[in-house]
N, C-alpha and C positions, 0 to 999 in steps of 0.2 A: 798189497796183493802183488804178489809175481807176476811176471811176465809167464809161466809154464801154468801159473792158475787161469790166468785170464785167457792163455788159449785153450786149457782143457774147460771153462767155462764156456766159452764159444762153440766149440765141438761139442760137449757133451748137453748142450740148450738148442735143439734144435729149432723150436719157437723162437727163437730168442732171435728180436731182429735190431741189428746194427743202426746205430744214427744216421742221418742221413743229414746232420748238420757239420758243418765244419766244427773243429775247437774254438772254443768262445775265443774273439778276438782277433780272428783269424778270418780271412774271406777266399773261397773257392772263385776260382780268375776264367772263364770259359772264353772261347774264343772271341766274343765279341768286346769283352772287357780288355782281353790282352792286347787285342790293336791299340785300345784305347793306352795300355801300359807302353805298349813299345814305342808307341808315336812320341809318351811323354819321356823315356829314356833317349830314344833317339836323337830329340830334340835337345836335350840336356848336354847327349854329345860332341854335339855340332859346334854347340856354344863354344865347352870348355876347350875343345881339342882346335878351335879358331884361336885360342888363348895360348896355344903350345902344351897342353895338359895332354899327357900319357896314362892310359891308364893301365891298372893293378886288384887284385884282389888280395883277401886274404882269408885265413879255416872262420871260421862259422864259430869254433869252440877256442876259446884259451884261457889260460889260468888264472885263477879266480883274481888272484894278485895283481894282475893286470890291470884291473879296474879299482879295487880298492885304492890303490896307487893314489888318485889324482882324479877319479871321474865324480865321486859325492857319494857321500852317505847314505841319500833318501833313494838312487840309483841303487846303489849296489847291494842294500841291505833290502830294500823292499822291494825292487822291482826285476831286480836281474835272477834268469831262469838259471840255478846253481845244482850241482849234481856233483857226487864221489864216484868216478868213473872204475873201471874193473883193476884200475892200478894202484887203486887207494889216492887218486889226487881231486882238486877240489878242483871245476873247472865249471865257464859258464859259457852260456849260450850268448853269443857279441849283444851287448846291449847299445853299440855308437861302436864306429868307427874309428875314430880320431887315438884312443890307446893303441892299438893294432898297427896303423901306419908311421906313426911316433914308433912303435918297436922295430920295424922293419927298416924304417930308413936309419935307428941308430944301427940294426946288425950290418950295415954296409956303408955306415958313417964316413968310412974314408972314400969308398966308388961312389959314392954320389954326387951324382953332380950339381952343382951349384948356381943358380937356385933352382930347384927342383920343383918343379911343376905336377902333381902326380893328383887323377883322380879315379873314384870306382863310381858301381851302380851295384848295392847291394843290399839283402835284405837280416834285418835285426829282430829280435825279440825282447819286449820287457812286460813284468805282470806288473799291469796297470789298468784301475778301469777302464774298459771299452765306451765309447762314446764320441760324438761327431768330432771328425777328424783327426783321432787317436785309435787307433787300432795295440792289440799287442804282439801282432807280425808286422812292420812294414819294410816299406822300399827308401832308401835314399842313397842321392848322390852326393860324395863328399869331393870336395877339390879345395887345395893346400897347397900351399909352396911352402917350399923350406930352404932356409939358408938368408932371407932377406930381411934389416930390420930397419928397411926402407920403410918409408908414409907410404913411399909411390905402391908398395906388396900390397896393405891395408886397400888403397883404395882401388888398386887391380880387382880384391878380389869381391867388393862392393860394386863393382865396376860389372862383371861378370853377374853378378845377383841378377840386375839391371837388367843385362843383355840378355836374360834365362827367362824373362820376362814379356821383353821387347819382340825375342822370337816367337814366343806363343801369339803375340797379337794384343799384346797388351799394351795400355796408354797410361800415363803418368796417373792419372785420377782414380784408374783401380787401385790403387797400392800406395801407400807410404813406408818409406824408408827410416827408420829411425836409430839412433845411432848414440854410442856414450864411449867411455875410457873407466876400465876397471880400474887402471890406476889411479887416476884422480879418485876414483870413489873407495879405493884405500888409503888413499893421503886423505880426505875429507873425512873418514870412519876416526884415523888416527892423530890428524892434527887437528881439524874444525873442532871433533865432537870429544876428541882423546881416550877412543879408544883401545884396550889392547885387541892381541891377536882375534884371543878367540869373539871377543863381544863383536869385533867389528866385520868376524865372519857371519855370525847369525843376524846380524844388522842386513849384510848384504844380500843376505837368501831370503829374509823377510821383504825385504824391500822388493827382490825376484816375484812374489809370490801376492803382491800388493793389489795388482788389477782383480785380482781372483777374492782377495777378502772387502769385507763391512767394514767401512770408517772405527766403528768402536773396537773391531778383535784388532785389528792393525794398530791401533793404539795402546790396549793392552798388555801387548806382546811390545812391543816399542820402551815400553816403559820400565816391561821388566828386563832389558838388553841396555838400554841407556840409563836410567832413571828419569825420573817425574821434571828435574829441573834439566833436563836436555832435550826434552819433548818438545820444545817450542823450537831451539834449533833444529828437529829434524822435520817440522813441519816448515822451515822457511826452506829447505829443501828440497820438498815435495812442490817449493811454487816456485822453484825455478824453470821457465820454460824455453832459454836463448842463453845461448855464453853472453853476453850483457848481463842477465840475470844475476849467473854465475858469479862475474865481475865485482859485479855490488856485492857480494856477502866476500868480498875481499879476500877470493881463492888467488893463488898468484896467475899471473899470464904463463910463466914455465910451466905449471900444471895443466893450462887449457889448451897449451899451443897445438898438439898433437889432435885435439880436436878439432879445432878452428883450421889447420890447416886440410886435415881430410875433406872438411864442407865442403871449405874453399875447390880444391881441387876438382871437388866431384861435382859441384858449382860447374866449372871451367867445358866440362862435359855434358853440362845439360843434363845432370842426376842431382836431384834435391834430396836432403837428407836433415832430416829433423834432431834436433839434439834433445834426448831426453834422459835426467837424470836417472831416473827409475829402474833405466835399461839396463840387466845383472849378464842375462843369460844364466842359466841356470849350474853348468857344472864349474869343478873347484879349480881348474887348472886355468881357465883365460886370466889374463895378465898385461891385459891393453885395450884397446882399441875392439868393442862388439858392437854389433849391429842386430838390427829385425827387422824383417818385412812385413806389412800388415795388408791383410785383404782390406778395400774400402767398402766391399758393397755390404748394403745394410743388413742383408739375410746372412751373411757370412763374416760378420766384423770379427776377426782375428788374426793372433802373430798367425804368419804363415810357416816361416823358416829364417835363420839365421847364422850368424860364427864372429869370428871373432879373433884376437891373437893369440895363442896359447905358448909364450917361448917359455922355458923349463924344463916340457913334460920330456925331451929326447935325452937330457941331462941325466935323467932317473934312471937310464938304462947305464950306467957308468960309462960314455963314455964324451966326448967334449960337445956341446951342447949348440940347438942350431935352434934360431928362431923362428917361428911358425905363425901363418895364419892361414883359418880356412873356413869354409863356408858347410852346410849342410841342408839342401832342399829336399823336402821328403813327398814322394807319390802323391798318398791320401790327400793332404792340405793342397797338393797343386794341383790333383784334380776337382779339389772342391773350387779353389780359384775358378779352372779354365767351366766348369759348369755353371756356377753362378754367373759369369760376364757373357755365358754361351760363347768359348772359343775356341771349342771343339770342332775341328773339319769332321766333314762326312767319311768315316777309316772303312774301305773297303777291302773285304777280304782276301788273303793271299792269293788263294786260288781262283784264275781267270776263269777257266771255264770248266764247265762238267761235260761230260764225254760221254754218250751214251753209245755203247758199247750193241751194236744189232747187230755183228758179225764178229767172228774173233780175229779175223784182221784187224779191227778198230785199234787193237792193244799198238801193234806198229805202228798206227798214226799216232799215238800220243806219244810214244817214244821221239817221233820226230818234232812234234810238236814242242816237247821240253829240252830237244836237243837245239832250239831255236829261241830257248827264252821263254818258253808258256810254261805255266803253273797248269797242269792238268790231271785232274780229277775224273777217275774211269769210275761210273758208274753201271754196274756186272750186276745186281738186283734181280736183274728181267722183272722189272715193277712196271704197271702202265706207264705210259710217256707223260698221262697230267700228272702223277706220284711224282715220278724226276723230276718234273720242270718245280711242281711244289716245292720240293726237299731244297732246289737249289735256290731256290729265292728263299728261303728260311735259312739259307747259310750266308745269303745276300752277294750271293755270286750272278752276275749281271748277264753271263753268256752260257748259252746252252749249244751242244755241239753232235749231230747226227750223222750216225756211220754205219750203211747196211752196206748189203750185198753190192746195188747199183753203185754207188756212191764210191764204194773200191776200185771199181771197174773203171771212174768215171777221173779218179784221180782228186773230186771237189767234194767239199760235204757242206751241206746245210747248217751255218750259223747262224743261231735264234739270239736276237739282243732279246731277254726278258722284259727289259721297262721298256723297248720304245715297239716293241714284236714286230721290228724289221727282222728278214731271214732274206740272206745272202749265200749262194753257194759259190765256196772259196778252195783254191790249192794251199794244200799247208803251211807253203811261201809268206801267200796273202793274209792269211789267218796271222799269222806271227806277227806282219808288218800293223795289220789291225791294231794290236795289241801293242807295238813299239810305239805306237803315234797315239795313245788314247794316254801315255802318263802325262 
């Protein structure tokens, strides 16, 4: 159906009454929600740009090829929102971040600087079932450096996970850190097990996809990527749980060092971090060193967010190739964190006070008011004064503010705290300083 069908359907249905749901996957953000969003961007801010991160955006839409590239198959083929735009090109809706700023930092490959710190707060799309903690709109923030193929980048930006944590109010026992090297687990695919390219990519996305299946289909499948006499080697795999482990199935120490020394490191700083082999990450371009973060609490036991190294994917863009790693914490999963732990503050609303407006001089007093720092909200209704004081405590705004004839005259207006129904009559001065001293 057109777009000129389905507006002349709409026009010419006069009954015809519009949804009143968002699109499936999607959630409607009202003000009380979006505190809640902003507190969790903000906060994310704080962290990264403590860390020297700048940040960037970038379009919403780019070409399809961009993804096919280097982001995965089950991505770009089954989930990414694709459309033939009016110029005849194939373009998609950003499904991740991470191809977008890999392109932009190679178009200015030579001006950037070294190593480059750079992070967004941005919202993606993919069609995937809808269900807890996966939506098919969300929010996340990504932060990357590029140009370093230092351990010290790696455990920076594990380091910062940590700290995105730590600021919300979080303690070591909500959360496990868990942490692998895709290299090793292409050297182990190709020398342990001997496989080639392709087997030992479908090895690695099965293995991605393990927590989520039954012992028998993961077997299955195992067997038809390996065969029947290699199944036993990849089950001595699945019981490795400590680089010791590792050790004993005589992978060499070159191969593990880059793990063992991140622990260590992150050791050093009082961040624990679990070695588990399992850990893939899901798309094709990491090539090091990935991580996840896991909720502990029992109502909520899941990956929360993760990242990992990705050096190559700048390469793709022709032009000399810079190493990369980075992280990606997403909204939904960390508000499902901070509500399971309860470690949501009380987010009160922008606006200080409502103005009730009994004279049309009132308008100047708010003028002066916001000219002073207040958030003020004229309320012009002419509704009775219990409606007002109602409407404002249903917006959760804390102060009510009264302005008639006398009142103008008098230079002072009666300020009603709502929770505590103290009322003070104040000069506009006072009012503001009220308001400076209560953050």
């Amino acid at each position: 159906m057109s777009i000129e069908d389905i507006i002349g359907q709409v026009l010419g249905e006069k009954k015809m009454k519009l949804d009143l749901k968002p699109y499936k996957g999607t959630r409607d953000v009202y003000p009380e929600d979006m505190r809640v969003r902003q507190y969790i961007f903000d906060t994310w801010s704080q962290v990264v740009e403590s860390f020297g991160y700048e940040k960037y955006d970038a379009p919403i839409l780019e070409p399809l090829e961009l993804y096919a590239a280097k982001t995965g198959e089950e991505i770009v083929e089954g989930q990414t929102y694709t459309f033939t735009d009016r110029g005849d090109r194939e373009v998609a809706i950003r499904p991740e971040m991470t191809p977008s700023i890999a392109r932009m930092v190679a178009a200015r490959r030579q001006e950037t600087p070294l190593s480059a710190r750079l992070y967004s707060i941005a919202n993606f799309m993919r069609y995937e079932q809808p269900q807890k903690g996966r939506e098919r709109e969300f929010w996340q923030l990504n932060f990357d450096v590029f140009g370093s193929d230092s351990i010290s980048a790696d455990v920076e930006i594990v380091t910062i996970a940590d700290a995105i944590l730590k600021k919300f109010g979080a303690t070591d026992k909500m959360y496990t850190i868990k942490i692998n090297d895709r290299e090793l687990v292409d050297y182990i695919a190709r020398e342990y097990l001997g496989l080639d390219d392709k087997k030992a990519l479908s090895l690695v996305k099965l293995l991605d996809r393990r927590a989520k299946m039954k012992q028998e289909a993961f077997n299955e499948i195992a067997i038809q990527i390996v065969g029947m006499e290699l199944l036993g080697k990849v089950k001595d795999l699945l019981d490795i749980s400590s680089i010791s482990d590792a050790e004993k199935l005589g992978l060499p120490e070159t191969k593990l060092q880059p793990l063992m020394t991140v622990i260590s490191k992150l050791k050093e700083k009082g961040i624990r971090a679990e070695f588990d082999i399992t850990l893939m990450r899901g798309f094709d371009y990491y090539s090091g060193i990935v991580f996840e973060v896991f909720d502990n609490n029992p109502d909520n036991n899941r990956a929360m967010f993760g990242g990992g190294r990705y050096d190559g994917l700048v390469g793709l863009f022709g032009v000399e190739d810079l190493p990369v790693v980075g992280c990606a914490p997403g909204e939904t999963t960390m508000l499902e964190f901070l509500t399971a732990w309860d470690l949501l503050p009380d987010l009160k609303p922008a606006t200080d006070l409502v103005l009730v407006a009994l004279n049309p001089g009132a308008e100047a007093v708010a003028d002066e008011l916001r000219a002073q720092g207040v958030n003020v909200a004229v309320d012009f209704t002419g509704r009775k004064l219990d409606k007002i004081i109602k409407s404002a405590d249903k917006m959760g705004v804390e102060y009510v503010l009264f302005i008639g004839e006398d009142e103008l005259k008098q230079g002072k207006y009666n300020l009603k705290n709502l929770t505590t129904s103290e009322e003070k009559s104040l000069s506009p001065s006072e009012i503001a300083k009220t308001f400076s001293t209560s953050y």
